[in-house]
Chimera marker file (.cmm) of the C-alpha trace (Angstrom):
<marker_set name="trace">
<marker id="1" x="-21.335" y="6.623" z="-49.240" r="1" g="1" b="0" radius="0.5"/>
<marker id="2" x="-21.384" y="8.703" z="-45.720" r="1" g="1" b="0" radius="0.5"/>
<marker id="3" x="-19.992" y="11.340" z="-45.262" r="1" g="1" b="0" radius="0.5"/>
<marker id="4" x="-17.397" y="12.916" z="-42.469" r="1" g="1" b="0" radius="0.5"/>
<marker id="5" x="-19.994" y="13.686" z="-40.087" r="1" g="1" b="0" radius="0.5"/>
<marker id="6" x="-21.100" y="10.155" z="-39.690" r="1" g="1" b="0" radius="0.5"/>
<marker id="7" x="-17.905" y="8.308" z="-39.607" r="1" g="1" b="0" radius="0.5"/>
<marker id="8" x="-16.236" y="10.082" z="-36.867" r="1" g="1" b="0" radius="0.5"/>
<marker id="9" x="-19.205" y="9.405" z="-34.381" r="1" g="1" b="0" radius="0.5"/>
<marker id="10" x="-19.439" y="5.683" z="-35.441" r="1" g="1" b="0" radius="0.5"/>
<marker id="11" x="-15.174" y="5.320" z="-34.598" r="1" g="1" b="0" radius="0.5"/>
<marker id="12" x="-15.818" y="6.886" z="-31.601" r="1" g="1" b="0" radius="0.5"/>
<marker id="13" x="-18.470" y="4.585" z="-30.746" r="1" g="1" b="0" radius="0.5"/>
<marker id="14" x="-16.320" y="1.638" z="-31.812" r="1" g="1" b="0" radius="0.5"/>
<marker id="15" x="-13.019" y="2.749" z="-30.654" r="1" g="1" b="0" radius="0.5"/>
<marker id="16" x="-14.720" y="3.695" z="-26.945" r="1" g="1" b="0" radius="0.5"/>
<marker id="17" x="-16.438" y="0.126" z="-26.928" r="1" g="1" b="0" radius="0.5"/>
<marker id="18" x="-12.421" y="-1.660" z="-28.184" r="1" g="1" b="0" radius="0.5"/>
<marker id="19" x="-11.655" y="0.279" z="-24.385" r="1" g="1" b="0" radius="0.5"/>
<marker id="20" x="-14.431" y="-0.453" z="-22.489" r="1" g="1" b="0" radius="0.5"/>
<marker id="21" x="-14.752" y="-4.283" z="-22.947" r="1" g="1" b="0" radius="0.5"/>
<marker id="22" x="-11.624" y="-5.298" z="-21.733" r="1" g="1" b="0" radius="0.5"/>
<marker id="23" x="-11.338" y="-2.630" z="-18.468" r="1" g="1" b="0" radius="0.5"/>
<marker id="24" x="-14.572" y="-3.932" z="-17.498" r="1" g="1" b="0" radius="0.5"/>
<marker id="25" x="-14.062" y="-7.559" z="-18.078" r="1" g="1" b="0" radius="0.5"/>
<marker id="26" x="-12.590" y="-7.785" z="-14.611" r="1" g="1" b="0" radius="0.5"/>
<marker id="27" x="-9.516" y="-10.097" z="-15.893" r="1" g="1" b="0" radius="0.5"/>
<marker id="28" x="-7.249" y="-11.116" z="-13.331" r="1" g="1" b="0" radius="0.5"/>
<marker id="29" x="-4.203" y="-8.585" z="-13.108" r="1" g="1" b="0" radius="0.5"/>
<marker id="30" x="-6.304" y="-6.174" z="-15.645" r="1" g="1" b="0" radius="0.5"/>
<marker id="31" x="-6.078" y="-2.680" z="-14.672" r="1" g="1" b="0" radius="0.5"/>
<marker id="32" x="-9.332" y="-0.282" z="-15.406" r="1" g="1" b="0" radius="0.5"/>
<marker id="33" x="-12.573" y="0.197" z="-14.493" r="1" g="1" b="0" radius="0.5"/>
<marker id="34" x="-13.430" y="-3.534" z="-13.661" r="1" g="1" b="0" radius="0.5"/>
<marker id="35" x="-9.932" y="-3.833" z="-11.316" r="1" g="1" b="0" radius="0.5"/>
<marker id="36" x="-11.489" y="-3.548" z="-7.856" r="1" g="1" b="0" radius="0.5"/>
<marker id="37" x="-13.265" y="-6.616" z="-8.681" r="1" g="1" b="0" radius="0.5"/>
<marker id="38" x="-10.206" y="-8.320" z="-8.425" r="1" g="1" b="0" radius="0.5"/>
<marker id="39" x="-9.955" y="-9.011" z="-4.555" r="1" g="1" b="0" radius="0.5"/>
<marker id="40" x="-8.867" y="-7.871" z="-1.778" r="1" g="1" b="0" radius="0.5"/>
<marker id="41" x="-5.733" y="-6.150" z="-2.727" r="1" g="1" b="0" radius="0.5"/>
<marker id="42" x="-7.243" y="-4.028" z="-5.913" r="1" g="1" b="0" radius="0.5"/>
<marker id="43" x="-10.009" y="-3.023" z="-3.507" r="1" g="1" b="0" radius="0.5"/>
<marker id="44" x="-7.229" y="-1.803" z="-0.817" r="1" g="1" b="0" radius="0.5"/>
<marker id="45" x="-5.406" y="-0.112" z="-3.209" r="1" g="1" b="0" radius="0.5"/>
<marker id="46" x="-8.261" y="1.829" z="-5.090" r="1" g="1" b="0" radius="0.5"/>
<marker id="47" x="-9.648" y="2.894" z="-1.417" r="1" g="1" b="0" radius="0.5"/>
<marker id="48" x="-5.893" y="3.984" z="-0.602" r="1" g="1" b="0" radius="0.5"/>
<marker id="49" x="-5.506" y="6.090" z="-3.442" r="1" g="1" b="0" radius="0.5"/>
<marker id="50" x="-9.372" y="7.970" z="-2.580" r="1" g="1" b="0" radius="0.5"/>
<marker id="51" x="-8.164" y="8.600" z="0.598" r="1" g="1" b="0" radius="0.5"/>
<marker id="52" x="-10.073" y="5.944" z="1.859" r="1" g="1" b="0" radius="0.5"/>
<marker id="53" x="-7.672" y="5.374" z="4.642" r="1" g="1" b="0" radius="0.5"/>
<marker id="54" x="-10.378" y="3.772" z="6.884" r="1" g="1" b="0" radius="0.5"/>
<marker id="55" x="-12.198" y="0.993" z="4.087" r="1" g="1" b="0" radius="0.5"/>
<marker id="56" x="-8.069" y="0.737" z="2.881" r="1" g="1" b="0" radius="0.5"/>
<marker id="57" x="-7.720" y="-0.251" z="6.941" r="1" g="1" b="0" radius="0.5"/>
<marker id="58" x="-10.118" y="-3.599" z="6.471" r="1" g="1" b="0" radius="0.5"/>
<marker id="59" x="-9.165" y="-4.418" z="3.349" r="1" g="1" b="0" radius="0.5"/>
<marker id="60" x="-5.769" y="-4.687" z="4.280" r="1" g="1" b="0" radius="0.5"/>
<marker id="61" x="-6.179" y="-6.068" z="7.302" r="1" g="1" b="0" radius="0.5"/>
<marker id="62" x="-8.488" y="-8.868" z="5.222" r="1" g="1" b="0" radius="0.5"/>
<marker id="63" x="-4.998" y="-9.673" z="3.284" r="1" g="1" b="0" radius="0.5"/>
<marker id="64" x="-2.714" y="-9.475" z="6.299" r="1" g="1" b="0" radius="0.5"/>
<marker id="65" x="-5.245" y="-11.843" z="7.968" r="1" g="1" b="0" radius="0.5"/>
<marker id="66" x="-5.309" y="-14.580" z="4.895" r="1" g="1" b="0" radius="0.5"/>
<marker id="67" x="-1.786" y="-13.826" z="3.822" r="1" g="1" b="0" radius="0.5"/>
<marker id="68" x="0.291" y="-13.365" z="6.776" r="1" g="1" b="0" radius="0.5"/>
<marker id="69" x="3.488" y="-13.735" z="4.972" r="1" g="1" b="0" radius="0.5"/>
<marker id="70" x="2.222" y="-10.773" z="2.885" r="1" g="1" b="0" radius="0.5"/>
<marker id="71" x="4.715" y="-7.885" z="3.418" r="1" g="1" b="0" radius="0.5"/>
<marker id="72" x="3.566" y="-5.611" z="1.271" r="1" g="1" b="0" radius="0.5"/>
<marker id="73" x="-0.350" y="-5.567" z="2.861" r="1" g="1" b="0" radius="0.5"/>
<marker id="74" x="1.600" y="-5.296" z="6.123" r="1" g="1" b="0" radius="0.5"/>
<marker id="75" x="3.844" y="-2.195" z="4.884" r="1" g="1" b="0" radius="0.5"/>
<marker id="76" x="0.880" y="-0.341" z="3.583" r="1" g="1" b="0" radius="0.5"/>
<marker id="77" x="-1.270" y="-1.001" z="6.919" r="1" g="1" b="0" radius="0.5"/>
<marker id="78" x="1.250" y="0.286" z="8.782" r="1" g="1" b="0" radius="0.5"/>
<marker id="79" x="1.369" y="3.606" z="6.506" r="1" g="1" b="0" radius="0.5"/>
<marker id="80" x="-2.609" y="4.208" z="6.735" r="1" g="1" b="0" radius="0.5"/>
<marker id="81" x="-2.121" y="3.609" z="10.566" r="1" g="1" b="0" radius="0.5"/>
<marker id="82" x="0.681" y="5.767" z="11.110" r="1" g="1" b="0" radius="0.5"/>
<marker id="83" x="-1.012" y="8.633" z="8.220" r="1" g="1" b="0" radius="0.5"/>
<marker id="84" x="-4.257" y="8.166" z="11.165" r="1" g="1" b="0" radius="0.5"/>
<marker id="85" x="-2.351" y="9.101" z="14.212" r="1" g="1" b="0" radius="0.5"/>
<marker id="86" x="-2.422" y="5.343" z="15.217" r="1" g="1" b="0" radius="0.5"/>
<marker id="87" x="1.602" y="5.326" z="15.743" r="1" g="1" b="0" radius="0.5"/>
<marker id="88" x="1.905" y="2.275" z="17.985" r="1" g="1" b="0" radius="0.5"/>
<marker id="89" x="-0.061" y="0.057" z="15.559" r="1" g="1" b="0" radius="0.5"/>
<marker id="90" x="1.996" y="1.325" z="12.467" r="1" g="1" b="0" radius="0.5"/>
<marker id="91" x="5.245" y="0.727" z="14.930" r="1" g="1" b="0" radius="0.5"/>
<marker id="92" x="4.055" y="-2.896" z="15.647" r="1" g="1" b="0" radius="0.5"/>
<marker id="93" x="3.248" y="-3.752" z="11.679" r="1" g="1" b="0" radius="0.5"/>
<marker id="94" x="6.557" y="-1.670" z="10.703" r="1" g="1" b="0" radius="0.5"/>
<marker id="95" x="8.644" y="-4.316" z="12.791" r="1" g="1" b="0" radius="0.5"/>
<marker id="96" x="7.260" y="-7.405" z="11.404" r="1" g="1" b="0" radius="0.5"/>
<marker id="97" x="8.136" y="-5.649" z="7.743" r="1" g="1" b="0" radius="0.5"/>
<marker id="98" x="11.686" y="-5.314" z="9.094" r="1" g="1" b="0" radius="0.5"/>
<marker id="99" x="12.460" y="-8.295" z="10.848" r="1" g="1" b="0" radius="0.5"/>
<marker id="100" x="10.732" y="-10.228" z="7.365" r="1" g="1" b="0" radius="0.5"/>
<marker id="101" x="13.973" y="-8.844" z="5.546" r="1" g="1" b="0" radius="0.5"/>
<marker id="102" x="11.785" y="-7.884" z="2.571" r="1" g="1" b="0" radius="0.5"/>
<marker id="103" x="14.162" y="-6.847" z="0.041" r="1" g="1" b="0" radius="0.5"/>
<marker id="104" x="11.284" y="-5.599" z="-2.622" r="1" g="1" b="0" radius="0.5"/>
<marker id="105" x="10.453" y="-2.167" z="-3.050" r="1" g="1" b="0" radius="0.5"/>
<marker id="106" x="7.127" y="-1.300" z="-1.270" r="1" g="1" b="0" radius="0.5"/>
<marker id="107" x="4.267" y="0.686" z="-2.896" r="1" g="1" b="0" radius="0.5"/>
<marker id="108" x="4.593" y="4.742" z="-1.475" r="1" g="1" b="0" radius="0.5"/>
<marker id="109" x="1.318" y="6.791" z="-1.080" r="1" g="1" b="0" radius="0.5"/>
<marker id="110" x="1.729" y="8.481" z="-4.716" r="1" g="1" b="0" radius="0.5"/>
<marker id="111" x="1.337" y="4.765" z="-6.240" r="1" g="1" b="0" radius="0.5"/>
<marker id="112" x="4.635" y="4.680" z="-7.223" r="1" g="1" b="0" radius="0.5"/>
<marker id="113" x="7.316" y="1.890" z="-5.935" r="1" g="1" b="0" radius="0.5"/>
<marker id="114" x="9.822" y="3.077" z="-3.482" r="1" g="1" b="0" radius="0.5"/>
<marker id="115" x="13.936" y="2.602" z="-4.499" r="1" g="1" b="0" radius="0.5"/>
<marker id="116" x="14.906" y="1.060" z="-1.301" r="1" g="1" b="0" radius="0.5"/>
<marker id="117" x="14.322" y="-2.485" z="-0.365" r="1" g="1" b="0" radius="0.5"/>
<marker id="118" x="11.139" y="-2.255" z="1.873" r="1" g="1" b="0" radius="0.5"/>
<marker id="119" x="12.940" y="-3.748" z="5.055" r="1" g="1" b="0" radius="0.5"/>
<marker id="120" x="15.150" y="-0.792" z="5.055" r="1" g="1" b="0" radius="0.5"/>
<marker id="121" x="12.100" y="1.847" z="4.609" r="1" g="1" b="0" radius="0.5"/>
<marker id="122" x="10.201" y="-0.293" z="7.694" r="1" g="1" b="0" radius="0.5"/>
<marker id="123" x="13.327" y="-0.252" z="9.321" r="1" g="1" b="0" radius="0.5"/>
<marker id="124" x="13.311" y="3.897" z="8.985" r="1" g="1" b="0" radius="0.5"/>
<marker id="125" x="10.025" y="4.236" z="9.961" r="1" g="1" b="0" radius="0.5"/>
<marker id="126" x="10.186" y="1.733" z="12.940" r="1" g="1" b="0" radius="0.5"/>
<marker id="127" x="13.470" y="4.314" z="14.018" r="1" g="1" b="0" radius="0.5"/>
<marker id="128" x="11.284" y="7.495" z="13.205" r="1" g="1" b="0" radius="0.5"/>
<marker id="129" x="8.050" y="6.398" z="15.339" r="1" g="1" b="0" radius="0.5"/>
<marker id="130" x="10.570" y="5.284" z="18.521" r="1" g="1" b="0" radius="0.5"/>
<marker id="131" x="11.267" y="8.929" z="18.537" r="1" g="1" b="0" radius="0.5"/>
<marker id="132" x="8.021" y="9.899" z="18.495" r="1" g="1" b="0" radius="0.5"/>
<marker id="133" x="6.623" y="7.638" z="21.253" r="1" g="1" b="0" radius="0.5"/>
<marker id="134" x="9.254" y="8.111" z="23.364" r="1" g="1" b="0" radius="0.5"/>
<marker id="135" x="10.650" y="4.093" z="23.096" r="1" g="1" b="0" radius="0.5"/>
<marker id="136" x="14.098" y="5.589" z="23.009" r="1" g="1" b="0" radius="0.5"/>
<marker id="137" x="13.869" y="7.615" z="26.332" r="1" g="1" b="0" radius="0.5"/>
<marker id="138" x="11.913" y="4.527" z="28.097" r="1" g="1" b="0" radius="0.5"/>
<marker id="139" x="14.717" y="2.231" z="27.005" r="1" g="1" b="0" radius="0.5"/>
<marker id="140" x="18.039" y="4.046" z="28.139" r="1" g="1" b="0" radius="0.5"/>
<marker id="141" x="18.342" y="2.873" z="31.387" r="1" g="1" b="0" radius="0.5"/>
<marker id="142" x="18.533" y="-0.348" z="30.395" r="1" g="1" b="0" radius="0.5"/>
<marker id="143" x="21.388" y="0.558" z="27.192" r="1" g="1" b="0" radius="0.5"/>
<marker id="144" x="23.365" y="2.020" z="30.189" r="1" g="1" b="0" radius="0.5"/>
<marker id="145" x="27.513" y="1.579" z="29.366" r="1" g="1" b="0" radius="0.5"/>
<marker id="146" x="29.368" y="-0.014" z="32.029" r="1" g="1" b="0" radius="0.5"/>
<marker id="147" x="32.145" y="2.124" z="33.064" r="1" g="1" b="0" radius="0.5"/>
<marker id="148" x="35.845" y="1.147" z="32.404" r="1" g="1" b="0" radius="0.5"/>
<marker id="149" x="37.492" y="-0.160" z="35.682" r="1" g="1" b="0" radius="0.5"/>
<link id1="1" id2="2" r="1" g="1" b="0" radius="0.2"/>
<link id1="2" id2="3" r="1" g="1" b="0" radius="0.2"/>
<link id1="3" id2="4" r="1" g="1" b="0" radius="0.2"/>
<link id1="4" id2="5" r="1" g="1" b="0" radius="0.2"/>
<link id1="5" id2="6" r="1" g="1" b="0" radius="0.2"/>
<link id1="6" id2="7" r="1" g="1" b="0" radius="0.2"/>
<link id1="7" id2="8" r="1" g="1" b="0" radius="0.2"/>
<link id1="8" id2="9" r="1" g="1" b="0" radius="0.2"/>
<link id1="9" id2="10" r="1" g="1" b="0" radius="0.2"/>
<link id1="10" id2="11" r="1" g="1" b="0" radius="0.2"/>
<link id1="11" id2="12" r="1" g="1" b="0" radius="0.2"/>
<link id1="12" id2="13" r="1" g="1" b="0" radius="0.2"/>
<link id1="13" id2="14" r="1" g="1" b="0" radius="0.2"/>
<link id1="14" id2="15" r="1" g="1" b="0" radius="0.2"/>
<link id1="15" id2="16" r="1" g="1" b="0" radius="0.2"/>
<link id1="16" id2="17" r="1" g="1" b="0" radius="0.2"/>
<link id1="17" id2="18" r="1" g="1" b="0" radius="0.2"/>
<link id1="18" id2="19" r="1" g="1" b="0" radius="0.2"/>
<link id1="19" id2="20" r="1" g="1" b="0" radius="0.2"/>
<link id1="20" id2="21" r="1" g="1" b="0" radius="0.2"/>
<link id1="21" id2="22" r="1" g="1" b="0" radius="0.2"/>
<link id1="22" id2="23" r="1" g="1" b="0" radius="0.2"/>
<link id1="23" id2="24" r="1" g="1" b="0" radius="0.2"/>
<link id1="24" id2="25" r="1" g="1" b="0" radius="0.2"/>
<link id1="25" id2="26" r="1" g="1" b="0" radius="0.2"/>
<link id1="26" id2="27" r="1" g="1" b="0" radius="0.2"/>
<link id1="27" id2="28" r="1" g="1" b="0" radius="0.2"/>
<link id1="28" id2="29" r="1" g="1" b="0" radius="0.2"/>
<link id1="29" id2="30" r="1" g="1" b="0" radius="0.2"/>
<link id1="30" id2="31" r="1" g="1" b="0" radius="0.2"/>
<link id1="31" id2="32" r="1" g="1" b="0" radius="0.2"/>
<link id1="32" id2="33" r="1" g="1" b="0" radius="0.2"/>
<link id1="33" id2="34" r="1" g="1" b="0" radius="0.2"/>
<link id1="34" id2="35" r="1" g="1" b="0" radius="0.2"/>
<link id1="35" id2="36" r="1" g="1" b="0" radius="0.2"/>
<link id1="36" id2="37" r="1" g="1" b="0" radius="0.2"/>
<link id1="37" id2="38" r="1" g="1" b="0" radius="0.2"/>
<link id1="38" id2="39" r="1" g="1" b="0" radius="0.2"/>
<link id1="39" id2="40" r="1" g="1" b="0" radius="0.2"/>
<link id1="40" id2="41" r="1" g="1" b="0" radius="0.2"/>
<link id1="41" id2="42" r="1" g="1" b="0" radius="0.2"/>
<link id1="42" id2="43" r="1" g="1" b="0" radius="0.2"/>
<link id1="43" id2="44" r="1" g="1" b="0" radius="0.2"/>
<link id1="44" id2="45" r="1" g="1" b="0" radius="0.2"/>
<link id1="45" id2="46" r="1" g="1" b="0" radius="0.2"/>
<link id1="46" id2="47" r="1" g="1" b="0" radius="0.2"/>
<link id1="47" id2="48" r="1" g="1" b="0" radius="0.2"/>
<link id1="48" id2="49" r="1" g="1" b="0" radius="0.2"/>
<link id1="49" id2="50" r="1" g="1" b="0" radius="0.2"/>
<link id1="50" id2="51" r="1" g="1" b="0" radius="0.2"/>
<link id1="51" id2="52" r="1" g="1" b="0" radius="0.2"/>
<link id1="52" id2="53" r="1" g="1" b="0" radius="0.2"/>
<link id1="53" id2="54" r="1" g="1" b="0" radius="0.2"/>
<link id1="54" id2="55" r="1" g="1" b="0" radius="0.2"/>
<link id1="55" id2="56" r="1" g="1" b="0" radius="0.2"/>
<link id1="56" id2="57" r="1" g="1" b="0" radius="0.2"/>
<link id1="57" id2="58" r="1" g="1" b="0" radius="0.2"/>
<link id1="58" id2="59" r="1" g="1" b="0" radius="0.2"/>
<link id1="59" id2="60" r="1" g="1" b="0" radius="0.2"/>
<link id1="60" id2="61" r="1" g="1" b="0" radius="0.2"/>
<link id1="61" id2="62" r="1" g="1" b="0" radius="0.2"/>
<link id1="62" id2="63" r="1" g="1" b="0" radius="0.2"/>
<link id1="63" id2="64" r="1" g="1" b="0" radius="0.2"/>
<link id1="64" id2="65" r="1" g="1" b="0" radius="0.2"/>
<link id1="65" id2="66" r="1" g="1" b="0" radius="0.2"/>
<link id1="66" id2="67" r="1" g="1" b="0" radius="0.2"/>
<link id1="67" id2="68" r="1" g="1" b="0" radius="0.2"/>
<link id1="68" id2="69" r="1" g="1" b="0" radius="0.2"/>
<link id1="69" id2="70" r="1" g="1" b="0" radius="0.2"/>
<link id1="70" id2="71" r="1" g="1" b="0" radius="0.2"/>
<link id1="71" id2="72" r="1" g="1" b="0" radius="0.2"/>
<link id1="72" id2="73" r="1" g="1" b="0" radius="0.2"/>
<link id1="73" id2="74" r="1" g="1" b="0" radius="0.2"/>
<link id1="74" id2="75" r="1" g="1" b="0" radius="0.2"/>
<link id1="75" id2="76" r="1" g="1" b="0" radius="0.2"/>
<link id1="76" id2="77" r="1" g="1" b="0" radius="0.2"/>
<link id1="77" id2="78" r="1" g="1" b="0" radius="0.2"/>
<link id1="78" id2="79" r="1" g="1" b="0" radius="0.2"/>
<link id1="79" id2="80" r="1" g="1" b="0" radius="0.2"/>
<link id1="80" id2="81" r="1" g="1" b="0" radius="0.2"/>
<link id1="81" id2="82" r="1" g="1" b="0" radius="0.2"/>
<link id1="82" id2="83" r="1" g="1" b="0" radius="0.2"/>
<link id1="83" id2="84" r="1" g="1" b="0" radius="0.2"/>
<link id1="84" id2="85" r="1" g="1" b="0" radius="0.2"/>
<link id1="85" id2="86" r="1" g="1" b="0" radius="0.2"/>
<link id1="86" id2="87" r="1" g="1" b="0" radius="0.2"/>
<link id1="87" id2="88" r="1" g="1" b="0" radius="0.2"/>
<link id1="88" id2="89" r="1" g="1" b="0" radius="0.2"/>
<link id1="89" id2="90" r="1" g="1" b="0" radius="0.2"/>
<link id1="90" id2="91" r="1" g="1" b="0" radius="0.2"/>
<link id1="91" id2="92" r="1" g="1" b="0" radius="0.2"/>
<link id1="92" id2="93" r="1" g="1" b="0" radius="0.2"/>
<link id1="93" id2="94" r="1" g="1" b="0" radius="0.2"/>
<link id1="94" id2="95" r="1" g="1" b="0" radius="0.2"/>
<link id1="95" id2="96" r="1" g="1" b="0" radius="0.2"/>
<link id1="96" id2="97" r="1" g="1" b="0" radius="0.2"/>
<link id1="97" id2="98" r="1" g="1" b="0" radius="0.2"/>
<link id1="98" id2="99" r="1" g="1" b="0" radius="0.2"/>
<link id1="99" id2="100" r="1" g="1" b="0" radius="0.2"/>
<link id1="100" id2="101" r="1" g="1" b="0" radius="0.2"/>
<link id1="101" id2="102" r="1" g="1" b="0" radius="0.2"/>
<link id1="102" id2="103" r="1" g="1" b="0" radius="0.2"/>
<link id1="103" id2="104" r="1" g="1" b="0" radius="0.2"/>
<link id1="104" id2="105" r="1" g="1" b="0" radius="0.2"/>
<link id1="105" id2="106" r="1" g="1" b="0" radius="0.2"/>
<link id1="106" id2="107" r="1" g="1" b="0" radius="0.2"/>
<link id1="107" id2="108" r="1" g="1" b="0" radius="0.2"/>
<link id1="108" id2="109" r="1" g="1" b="0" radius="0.2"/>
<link id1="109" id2="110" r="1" g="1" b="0" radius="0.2"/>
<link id1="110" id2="111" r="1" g="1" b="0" radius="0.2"/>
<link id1="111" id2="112" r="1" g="1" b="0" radius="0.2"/>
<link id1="112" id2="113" r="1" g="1" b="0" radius="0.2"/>
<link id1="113" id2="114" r="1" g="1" b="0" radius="0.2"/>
<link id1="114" id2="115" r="1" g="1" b="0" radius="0.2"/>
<link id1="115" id2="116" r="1" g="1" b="0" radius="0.2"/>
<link id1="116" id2="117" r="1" g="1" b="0" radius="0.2"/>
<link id1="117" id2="118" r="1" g="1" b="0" radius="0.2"/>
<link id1="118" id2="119" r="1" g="1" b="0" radius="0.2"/>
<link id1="119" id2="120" r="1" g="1" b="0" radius="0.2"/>
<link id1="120" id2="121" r="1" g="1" b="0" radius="0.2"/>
<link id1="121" id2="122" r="1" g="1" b="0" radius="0.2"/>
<link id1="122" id2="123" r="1" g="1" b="0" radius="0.2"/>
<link id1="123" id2="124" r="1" g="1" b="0" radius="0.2"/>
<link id1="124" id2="125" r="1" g="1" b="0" radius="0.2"/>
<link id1="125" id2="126" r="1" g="1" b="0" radius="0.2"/>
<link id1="126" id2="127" r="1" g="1" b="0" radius="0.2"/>
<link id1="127" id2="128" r="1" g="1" b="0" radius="0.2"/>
<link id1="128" id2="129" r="1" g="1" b="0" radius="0.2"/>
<link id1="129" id2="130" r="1" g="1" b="0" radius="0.2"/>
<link id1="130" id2="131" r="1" g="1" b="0" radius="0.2"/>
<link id1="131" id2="132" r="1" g="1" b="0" radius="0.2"/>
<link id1="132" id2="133" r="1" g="1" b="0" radius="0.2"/>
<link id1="133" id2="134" r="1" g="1" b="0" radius="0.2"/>
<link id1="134" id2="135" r="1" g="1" b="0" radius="0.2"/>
<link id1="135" id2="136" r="1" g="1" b="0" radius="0.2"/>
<link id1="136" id2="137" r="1" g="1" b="0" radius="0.2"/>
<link id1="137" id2="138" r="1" g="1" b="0" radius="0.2"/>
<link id1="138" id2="139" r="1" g="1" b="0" radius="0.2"/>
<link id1="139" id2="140" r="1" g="1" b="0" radius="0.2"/>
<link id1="140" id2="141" r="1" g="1" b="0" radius="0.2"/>
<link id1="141" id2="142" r="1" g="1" b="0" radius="0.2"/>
<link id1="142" id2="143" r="1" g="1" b="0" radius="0.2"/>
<link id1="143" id2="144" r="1" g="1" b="0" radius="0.2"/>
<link id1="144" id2="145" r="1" g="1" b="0" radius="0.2"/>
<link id1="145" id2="146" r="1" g="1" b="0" radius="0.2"/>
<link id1="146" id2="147" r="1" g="1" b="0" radius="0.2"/>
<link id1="147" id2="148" r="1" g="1" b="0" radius="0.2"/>
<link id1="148" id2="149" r="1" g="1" b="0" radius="0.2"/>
</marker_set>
């Protein structure tokens, strides 16, 4: 019969290899250590949450480019651009988020999923970068009210 000191090591052993097998079987979908085998997309997102804006940058732009229709690869290419200073770009891809009428919730920074539908937080960014470039100054002329006669 063993005794304590042998038994705990072996569950270990078995309960760590019961973990290990299926995180690195690189299952569609799966989650774990085997995940960023999974395409594109698990590759975008695991370089997005290392703060790897700029590898994030072509793998998203790999999805955007194969699934144009994809909103969400759009959404979080314009957040890396805009988090890089690259405000017209994420102003462009936040406009084709909108105009999509994407009612899902995108996928924030922190991983989590946002609560309003992601045309609505495109459509704040796409308001909050205008400021910021100065679209809204360049484009008053042209709102101009008629006067009353």
């Amino acid at each position: 019969m063993r005794d304590k000191r042998t038994r705990l090591p072996l569950c270990l052993l078995i309960l760590a290899t019961m973990i290990a097998i299926p995180a690195c079987s690189g299952s569609p979908g799966g989650k774990g250590a085997g995940s960023w085998r999974n395409g594109a997309t698990d590759r975008a997102v695991a370089a997005r949450e290392a703060g790897d804006y700029v590898m994030a940058l072509q793998f998203y732009e790999e999805i955007v480019r194969d699934q144009p229709n994809n909103m969400q690869a759009h959404f979080a290419l314009a957040q890396i651009n805009q988090e890089l200073g690259r405000y017209e770009e994420a102003h462009r891809l936040y406009r084709i988020v909108y105009v999509s009428g994407e009612r899902k919730p995108a996928l924030l920074f922190n991983g989590q999923r946002g609560t309003v539908p992601m045309f609505q937080a495109a459509e704040e960014q796409v308001l909050l970068l205008r400021a910021r470039l100065g679209l809204d100054e360049a484009h008053r002329p042209a709102m101009a009210v008629t006067p009353n006669e």
